[in-house]
PyMOL Python script that loads the backbone (N, CA, C, O; Angstrom):
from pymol import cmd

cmd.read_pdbstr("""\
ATOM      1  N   UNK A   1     -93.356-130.576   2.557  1.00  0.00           N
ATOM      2  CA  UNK A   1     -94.040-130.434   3.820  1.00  0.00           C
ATOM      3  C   UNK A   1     -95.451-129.923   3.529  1.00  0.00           C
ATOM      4  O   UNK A   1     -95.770-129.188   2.595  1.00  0.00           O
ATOM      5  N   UNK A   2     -96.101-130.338   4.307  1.00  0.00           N
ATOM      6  CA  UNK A   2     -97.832-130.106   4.020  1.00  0.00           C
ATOM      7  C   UNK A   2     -98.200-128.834   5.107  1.00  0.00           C
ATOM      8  O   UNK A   2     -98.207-128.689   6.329  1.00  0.00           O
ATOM      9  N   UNK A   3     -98.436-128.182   4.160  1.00  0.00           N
ATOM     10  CA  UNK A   3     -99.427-126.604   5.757  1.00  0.00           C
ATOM     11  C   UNK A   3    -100.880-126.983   5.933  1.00  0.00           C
ATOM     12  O   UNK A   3    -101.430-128.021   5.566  1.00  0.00           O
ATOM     13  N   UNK A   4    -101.366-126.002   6.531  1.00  0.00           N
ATOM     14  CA  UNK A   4    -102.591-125.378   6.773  1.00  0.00           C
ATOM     15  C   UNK A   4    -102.120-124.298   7.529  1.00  0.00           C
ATOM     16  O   UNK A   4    -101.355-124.077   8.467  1.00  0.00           O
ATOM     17  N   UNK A   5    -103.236-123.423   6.388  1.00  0.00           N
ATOM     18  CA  UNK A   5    -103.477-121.821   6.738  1.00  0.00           C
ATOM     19  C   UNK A   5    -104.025-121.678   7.333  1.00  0.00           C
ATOM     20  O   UNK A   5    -104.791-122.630   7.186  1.00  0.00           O
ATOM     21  N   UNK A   6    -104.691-120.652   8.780  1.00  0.00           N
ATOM     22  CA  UNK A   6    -104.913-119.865   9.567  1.00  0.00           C
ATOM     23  C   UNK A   6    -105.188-118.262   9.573  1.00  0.00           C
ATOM     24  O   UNK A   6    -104.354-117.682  10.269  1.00  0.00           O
ATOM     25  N   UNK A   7    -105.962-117.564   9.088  1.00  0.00           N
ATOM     26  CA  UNK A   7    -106.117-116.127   9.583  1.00  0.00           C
ATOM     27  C   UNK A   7    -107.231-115.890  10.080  1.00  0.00           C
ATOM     28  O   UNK A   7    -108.290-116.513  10.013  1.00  0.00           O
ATOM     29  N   UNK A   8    -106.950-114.953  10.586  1.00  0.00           N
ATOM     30  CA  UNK A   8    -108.094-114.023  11.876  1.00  0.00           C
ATOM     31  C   UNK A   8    -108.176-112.744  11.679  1.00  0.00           C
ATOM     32  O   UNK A   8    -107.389-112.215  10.894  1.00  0.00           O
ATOM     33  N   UNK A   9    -108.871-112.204  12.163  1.00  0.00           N
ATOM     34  CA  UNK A   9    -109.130-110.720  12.245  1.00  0.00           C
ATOM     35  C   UNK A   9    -109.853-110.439  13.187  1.00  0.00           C
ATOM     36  O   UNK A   9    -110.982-110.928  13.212  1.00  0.00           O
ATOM     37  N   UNK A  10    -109.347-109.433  14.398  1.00  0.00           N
ATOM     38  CA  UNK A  10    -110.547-109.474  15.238  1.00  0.00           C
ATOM     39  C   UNK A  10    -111.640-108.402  15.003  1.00  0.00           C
ATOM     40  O   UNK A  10    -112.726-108.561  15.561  1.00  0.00           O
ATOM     41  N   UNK A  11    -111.375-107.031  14.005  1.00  0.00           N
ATOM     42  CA  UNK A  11    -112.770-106.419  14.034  1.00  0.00           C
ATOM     43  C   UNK A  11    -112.421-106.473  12.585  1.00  0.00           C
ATOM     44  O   UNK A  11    -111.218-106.481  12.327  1.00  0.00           O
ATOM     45  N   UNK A  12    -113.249-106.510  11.621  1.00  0.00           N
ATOM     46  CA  UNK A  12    -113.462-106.466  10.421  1.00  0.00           C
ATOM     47  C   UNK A  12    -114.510-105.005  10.320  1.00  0.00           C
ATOM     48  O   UNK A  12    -115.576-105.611  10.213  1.00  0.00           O
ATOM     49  N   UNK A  13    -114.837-103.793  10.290  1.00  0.00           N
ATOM     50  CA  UNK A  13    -115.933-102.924  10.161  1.00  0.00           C
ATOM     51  C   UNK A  13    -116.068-102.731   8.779  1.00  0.00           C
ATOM     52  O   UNK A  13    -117.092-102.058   8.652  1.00  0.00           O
ATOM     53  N   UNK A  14    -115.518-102.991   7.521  1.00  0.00           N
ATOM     54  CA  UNK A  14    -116.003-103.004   6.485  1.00  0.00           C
ATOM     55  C   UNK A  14    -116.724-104.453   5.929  1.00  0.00           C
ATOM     56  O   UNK A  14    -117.522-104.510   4.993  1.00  0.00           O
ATOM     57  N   UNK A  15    -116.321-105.419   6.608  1.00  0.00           N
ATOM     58  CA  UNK A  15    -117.135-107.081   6.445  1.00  0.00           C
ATOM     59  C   UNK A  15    -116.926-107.039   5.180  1.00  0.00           C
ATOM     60  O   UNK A  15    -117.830-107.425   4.440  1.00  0.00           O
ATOM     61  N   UNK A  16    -115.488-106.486   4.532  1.00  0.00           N
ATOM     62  CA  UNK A  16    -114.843-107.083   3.482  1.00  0.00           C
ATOM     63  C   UNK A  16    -113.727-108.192   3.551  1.00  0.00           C
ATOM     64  O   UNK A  16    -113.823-109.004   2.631  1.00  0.00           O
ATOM     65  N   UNK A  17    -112.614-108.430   4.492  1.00  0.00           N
ATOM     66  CA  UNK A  17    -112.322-109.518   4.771  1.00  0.00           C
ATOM     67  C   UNK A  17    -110.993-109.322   3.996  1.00  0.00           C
ATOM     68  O   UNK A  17    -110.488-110.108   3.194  1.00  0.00           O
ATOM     69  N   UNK A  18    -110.513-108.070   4.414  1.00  0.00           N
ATOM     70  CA  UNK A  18    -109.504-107.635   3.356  1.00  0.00           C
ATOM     71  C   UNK A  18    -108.170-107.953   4.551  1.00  0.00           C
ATOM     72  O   UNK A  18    -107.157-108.534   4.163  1.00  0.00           O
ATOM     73  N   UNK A  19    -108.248-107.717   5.315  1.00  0.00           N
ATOM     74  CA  UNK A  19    -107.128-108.118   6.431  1.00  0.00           C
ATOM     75  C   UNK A  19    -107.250-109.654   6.340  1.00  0.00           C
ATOM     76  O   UNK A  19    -106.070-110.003   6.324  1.00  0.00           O
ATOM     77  N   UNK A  20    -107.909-110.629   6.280  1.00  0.00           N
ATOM     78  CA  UNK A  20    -107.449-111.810   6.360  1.00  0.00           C
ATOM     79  C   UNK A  20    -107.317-112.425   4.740  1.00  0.00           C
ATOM     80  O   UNK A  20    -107.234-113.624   4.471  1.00  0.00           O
ATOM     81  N   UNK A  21    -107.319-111.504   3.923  1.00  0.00           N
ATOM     82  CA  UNK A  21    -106.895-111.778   2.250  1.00  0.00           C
ATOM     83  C   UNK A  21    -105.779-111.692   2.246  1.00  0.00           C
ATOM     84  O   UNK A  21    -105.142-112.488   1.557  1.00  0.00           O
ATOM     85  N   UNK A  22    -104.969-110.496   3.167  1.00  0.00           N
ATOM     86  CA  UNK A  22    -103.790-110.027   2.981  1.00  0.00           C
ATOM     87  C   UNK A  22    -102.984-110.995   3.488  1.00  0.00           C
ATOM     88  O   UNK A  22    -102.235-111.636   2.752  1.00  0.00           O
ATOM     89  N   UNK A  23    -103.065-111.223   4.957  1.00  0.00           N
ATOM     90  CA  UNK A  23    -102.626-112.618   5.673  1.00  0.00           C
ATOM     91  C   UNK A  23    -102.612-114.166   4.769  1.00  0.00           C
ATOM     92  O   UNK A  23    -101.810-115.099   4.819  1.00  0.00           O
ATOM     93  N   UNK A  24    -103.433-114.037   4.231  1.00  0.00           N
ATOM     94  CA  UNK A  24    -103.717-115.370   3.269  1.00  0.00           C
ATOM     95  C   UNK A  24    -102.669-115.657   2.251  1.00  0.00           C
ATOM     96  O   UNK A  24    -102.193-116.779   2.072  1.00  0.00           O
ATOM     97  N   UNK A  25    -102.185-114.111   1.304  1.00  0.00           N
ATOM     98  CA  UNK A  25    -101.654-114.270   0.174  1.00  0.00           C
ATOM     99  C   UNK A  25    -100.068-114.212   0.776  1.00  0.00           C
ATOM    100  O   UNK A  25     -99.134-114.613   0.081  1.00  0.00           O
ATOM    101  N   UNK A  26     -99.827-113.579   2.372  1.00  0.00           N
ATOM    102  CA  UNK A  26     -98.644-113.751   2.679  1.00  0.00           C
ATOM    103  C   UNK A  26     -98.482-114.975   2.959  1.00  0.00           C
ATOM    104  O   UNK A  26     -97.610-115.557   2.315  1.00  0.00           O
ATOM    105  N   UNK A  27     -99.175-115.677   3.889  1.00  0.00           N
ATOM    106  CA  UNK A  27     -99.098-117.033   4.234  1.00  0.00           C
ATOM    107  C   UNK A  27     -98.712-117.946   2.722  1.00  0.00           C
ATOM    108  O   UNK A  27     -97.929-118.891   2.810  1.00  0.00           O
ATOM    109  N   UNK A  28     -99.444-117.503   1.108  1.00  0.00           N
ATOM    110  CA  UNK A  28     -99.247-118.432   0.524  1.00  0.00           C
ATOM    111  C   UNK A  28     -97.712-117.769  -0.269  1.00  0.00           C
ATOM    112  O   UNK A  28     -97.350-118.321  -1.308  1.00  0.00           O
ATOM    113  N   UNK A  29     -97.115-116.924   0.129  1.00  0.00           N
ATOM    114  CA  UNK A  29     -95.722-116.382  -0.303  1.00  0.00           C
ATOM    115  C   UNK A  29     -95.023-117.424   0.532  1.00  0.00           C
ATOM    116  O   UNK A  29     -94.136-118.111   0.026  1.00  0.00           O
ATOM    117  N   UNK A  30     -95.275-117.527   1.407  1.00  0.00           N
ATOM    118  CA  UNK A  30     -94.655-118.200   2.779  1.00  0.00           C
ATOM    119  C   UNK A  30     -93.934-119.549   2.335  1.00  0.00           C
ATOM    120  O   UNK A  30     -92.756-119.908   2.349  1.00  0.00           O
ATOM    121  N   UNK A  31     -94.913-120.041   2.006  1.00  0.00           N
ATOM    122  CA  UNK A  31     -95.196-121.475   1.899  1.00  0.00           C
ATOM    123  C   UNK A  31     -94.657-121.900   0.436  1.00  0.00           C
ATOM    124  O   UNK A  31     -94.338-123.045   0.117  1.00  0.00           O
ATOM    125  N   UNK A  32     -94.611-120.577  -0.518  1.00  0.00           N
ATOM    126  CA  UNK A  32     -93.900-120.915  -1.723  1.00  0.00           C
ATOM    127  C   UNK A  32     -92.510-121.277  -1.504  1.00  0.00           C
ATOM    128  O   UNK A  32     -91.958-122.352  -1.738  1.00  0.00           O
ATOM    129  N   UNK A  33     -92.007-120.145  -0.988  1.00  0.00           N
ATOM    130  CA  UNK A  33     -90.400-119.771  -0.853  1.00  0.00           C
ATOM    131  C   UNK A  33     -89.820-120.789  -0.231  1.00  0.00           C
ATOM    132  O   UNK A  33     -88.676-121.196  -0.434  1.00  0.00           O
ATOM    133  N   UNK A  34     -91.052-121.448   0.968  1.00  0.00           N
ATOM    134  CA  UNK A  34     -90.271-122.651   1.758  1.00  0.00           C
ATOM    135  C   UNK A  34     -90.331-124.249   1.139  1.00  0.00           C
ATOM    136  O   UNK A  34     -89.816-125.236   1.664  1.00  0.00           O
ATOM    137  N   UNK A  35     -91.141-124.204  -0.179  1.00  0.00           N
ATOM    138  CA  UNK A  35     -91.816-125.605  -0.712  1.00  0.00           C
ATOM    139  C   UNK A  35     -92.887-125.866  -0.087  1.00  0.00           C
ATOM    140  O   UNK A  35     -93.439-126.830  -0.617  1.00  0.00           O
ATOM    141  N   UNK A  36     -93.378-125.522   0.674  1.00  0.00           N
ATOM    142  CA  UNK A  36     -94.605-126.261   1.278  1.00  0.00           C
ATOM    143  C   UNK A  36     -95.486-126.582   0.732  1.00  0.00           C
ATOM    144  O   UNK A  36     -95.217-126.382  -0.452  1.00  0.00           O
ATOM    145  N   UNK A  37     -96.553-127.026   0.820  1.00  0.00           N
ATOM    146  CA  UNK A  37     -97.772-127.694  -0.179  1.00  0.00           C
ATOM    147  C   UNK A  37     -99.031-127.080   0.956  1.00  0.00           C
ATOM    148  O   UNK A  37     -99.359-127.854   1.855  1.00  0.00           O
ATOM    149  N   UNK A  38     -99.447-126.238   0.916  1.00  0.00           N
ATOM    150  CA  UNK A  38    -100.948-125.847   1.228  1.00  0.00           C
ATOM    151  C   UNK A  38    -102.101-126.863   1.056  1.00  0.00           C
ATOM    152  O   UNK A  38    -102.449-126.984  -0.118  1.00  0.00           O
ATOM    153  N   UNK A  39    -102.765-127.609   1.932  1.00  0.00           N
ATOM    154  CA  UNK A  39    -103.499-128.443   1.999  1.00  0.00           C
ATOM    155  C   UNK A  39    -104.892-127.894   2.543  1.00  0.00           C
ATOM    156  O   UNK A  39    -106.071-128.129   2.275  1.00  0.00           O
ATOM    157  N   UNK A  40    -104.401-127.283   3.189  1.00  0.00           N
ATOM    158  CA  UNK A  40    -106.580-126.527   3.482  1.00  0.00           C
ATOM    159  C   UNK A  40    -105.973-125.073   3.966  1.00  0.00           C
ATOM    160  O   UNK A  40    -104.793-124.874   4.256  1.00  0.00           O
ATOM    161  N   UNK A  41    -106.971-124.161   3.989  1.00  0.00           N
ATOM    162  CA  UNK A  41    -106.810-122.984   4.681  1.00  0.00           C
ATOM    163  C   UNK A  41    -108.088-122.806   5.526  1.00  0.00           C
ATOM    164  O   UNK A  41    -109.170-123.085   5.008  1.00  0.00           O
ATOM    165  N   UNK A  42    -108.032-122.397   6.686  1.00  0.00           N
ATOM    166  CA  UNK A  42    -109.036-121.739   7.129  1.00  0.00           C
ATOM    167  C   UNK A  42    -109.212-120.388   7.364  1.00  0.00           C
ATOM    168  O   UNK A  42    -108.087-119.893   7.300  1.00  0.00           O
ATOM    169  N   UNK A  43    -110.203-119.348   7.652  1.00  0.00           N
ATOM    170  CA  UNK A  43    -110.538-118.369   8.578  1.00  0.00           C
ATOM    171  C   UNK A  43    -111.608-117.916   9.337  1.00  0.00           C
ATOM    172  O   UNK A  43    -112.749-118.300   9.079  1.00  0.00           O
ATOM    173  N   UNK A  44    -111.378-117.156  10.229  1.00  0.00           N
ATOM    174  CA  UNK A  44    -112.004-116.011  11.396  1.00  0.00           C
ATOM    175  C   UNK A  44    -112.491-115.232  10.968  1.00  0.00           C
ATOM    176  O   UNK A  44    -112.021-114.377  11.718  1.00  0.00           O
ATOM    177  N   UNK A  45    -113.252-114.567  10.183  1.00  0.00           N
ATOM    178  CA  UNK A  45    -113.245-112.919  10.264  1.00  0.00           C
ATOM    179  C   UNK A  45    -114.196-112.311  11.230  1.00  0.00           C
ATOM    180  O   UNK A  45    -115.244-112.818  11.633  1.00  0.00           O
ATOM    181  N   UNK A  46    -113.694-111.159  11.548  1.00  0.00           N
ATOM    182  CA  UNK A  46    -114.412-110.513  12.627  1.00  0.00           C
ATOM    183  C   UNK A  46    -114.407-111.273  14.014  1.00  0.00           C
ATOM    184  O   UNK A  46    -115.580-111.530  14.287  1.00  0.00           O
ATOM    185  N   UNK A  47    -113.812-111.596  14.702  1.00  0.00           N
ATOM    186  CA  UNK A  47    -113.772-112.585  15.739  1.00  0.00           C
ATOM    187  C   UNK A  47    -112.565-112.867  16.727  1.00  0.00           C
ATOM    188  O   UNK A  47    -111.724-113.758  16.608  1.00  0.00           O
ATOM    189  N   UNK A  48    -112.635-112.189  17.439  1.00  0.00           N
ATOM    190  CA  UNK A  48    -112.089-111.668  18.614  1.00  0.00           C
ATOM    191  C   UNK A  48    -111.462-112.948  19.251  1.00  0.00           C
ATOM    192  O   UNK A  48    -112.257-113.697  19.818  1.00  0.00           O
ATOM    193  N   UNK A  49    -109.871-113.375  19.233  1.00  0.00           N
ATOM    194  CA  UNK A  49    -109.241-114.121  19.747  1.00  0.00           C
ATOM    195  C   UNK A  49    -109.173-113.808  21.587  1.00  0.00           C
ATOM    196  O   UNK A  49    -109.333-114.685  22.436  1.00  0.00           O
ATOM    197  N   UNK A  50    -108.985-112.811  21.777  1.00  0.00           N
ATOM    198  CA  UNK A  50    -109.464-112.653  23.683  1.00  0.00           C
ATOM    199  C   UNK A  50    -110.713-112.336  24.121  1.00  0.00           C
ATOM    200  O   UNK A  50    -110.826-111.653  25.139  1.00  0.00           O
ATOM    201  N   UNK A  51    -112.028-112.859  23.303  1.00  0.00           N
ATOM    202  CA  UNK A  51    -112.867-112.598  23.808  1.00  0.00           C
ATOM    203  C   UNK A  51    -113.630-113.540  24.413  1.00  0.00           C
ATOM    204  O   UNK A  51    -114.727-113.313  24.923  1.00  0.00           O
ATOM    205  N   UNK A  52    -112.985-114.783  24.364  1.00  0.00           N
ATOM    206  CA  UNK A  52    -113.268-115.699  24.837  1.00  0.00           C
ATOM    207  C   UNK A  52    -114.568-116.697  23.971  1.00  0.00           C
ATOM    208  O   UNK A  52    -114.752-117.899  24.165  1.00  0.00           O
ATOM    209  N   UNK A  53    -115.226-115.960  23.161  1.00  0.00           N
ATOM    210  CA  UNK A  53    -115.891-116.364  22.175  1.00  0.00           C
ATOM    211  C   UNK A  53    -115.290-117.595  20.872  1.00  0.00           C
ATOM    212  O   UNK A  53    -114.122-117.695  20.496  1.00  0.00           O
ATOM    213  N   UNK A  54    -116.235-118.254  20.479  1.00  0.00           N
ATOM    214  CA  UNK A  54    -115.607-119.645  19.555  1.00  0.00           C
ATOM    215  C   UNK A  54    -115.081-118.536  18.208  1.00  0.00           C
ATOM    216  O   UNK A  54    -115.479-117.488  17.700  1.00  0.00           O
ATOM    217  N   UNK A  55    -113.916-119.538  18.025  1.00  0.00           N
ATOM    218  CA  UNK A  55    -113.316-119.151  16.721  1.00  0.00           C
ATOM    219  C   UNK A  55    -114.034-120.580  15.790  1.00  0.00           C
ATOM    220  O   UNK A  55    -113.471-121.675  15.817  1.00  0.00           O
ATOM    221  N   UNK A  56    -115.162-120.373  15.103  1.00  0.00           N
ATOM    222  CA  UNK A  56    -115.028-121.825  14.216  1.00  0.00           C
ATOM    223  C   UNK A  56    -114.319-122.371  13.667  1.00  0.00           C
ATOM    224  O   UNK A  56    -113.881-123.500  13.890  1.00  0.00           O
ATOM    225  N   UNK A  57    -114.016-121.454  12.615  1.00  0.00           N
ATOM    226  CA  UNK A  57    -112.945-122.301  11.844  1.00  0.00           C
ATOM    227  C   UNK A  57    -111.545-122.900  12.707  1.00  0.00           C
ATOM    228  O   UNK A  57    -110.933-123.951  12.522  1.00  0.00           O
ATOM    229  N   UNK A  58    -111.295-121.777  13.740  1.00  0.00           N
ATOM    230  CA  UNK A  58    -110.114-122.350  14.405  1.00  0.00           C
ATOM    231  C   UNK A  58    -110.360-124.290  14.788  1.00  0.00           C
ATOM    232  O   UNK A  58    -109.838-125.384  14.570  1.00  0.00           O
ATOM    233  N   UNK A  59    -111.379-123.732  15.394  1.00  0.00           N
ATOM    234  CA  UNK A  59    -112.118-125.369  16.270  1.00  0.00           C
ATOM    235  C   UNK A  59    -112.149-126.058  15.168  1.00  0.00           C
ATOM    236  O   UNK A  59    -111.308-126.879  15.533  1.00  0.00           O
ATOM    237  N   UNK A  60    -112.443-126.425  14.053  1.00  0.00           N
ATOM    238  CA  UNK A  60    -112.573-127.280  13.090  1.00  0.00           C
ATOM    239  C   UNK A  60    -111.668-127.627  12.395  1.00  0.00           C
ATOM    240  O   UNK A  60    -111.870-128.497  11.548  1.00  0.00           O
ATOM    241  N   UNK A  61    -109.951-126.833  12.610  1.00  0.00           N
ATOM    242  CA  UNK A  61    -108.818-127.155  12.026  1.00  0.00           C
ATOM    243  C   UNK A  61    -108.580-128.489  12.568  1.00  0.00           C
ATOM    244  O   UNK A  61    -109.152-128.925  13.567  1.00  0.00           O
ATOM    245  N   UNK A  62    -107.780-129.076  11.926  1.00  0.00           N
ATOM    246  CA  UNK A  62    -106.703-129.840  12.626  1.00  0.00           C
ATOM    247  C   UNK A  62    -105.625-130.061  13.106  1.00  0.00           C
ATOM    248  O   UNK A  62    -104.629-129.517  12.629  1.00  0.00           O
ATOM    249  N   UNK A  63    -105.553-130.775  13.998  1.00  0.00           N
ATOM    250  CA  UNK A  63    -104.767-130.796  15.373  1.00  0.00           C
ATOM    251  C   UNK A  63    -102.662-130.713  15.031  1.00  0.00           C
ATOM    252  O   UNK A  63    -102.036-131.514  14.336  1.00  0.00           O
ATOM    253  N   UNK A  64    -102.348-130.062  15.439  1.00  0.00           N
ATOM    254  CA  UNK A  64    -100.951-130.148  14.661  1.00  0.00           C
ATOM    255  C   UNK A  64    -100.227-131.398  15.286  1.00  0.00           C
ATOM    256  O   UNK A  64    -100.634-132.153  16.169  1.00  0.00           O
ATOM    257  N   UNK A  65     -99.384-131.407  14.788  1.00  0.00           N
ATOM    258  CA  UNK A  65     -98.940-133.121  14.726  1.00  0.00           C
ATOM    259  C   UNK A  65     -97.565-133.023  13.550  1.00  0.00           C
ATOM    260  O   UNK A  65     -97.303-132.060  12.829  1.00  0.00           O
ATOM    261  N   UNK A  66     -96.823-134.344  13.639  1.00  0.00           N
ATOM    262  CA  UNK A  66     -95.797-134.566  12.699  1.00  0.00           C
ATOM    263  C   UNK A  66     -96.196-134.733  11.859  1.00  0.00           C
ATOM    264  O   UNK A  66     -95.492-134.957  10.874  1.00  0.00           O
TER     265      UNK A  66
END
""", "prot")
cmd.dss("prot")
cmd.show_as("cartoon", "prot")
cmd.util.cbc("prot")
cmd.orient("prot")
């Protein structure tokens, strides 16, 4: 099965990007244990999912599907 990764963070105050590293390396535990094949990853950092503001990378993923 083919993924794509996803993380976010909505405040980052060190603009190290260490919360969506952490998310990343779980996501790629994830995806081991299940076989999956990681095909792109994206992320957010710093970027507020209820703020009504663009997530880029979100917008530039692709569309889920079979």
């Amino acid at each position: 099965m083919r993924a794509f990764v996803y993380t976010r963070q909505s405040l980052d105050r060190t603009g190290l990007g260490a919360a969506v590293e952490r998310q990343r390396e779980d996501c790629r535990k994830l995806c081991k244990e299940r076989g999956w094949t990681i095909v792109a990853g994206f992320s957010d950092n710093d970027v507020s999912a209820s703020s009504r503001k663009p997530r880029p990378r979100y917008q530039r993923s692709p569309p889920a599907g079979p």
